[in-house]
C-alpha positions in Angstrom: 8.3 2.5 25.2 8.5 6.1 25.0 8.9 8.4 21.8 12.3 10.0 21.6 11.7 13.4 19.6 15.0 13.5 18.8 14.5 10.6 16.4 11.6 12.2 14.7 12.8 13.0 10.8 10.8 15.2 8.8 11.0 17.2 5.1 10.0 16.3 1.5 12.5 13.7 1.8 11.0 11.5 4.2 7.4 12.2 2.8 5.5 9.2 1.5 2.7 10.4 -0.6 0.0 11.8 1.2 -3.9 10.9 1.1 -5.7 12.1 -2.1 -8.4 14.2 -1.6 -11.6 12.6 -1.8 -10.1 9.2 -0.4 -11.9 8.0 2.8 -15.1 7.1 4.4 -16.6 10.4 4.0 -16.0 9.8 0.2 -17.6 6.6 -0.9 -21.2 6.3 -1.1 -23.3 4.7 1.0 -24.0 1.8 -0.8 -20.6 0.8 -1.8 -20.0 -2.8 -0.7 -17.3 -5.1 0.6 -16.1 -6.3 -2.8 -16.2 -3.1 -4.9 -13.9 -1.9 -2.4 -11.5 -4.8 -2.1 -11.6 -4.2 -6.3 -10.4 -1.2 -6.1 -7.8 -1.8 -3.5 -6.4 -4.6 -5.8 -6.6 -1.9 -8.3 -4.3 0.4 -6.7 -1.9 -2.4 -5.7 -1.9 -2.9 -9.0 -0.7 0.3 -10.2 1.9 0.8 -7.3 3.1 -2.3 -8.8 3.4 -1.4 -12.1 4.8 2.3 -11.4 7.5 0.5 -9.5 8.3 -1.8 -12.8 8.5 1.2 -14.6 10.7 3.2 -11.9 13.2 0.3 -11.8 13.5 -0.5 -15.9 14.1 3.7 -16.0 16.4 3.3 -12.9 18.5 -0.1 -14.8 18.3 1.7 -17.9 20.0 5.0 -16.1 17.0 7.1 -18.0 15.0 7.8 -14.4 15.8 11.5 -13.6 15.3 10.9 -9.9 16.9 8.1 -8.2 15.3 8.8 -5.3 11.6 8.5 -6.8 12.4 6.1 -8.7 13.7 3.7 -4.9 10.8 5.3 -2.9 8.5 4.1 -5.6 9.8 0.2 -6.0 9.5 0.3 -1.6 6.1 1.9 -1.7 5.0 -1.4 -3.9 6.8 -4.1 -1.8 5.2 -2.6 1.4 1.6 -2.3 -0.1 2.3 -6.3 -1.5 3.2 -7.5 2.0 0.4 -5.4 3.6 -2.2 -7.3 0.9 -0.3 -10.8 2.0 -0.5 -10.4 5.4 -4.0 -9.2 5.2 -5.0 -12.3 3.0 -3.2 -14.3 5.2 -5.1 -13.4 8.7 -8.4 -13.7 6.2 -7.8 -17.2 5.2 -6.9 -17.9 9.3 -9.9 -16.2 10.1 -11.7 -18.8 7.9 -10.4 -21.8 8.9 -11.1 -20.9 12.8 -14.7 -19.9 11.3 -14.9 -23.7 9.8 -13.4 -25.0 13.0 -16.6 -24.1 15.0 -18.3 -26.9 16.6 -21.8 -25.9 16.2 
């Protein structure tokens, strides 16, 4: 399916959050492992998750001084949490096929 331009949105608006410097391969050290990382992760879901309590209690308590912010940061959270789920739950499938194998 091709990419209609016309449907392209850009602007502040739109934007995310953008990579942090220092975050990527380049940055870790070479003899970070498999779980430190997956610590971390959990980490920052974490966080996201408790931003995005505080963004709605300031949003429900009508103290939040951007409304906008404030949504972008409780969507940022649910995404992240059903990008963990669905990544725990192709883990846990990958397992099971693993210990599935006739040897």
């Amino acid at each position: 399916m091709p990419v209609d331009p016309t449907m392209l949105v850009g602007g502040p608006e739109w934007a995310v959050g953008g990579v942090p410097a220092g975050v990527g391969e380049a940055a870790q050290p070479p003899s970070s492992d498999f779980g430190s990382m997956l610590g971390q992760q959990i980490g920052k879901l974490s966080e996201l998750q408790t931003e995005a309590a505080d963004a709605g209690r300031a949003l429900a308590t009508g103290t939040a001084t951007d409304a906008n912010a404030a949504v972008m940061a409780v969507e940022r959270a649910r995404l992240s949490m059903q990008l963990a789920a669905q990544i725990r739950t192709k883990s846990v499938e990958s397992l099971q096929d693993i210990l599935r194998t006739q040897i």
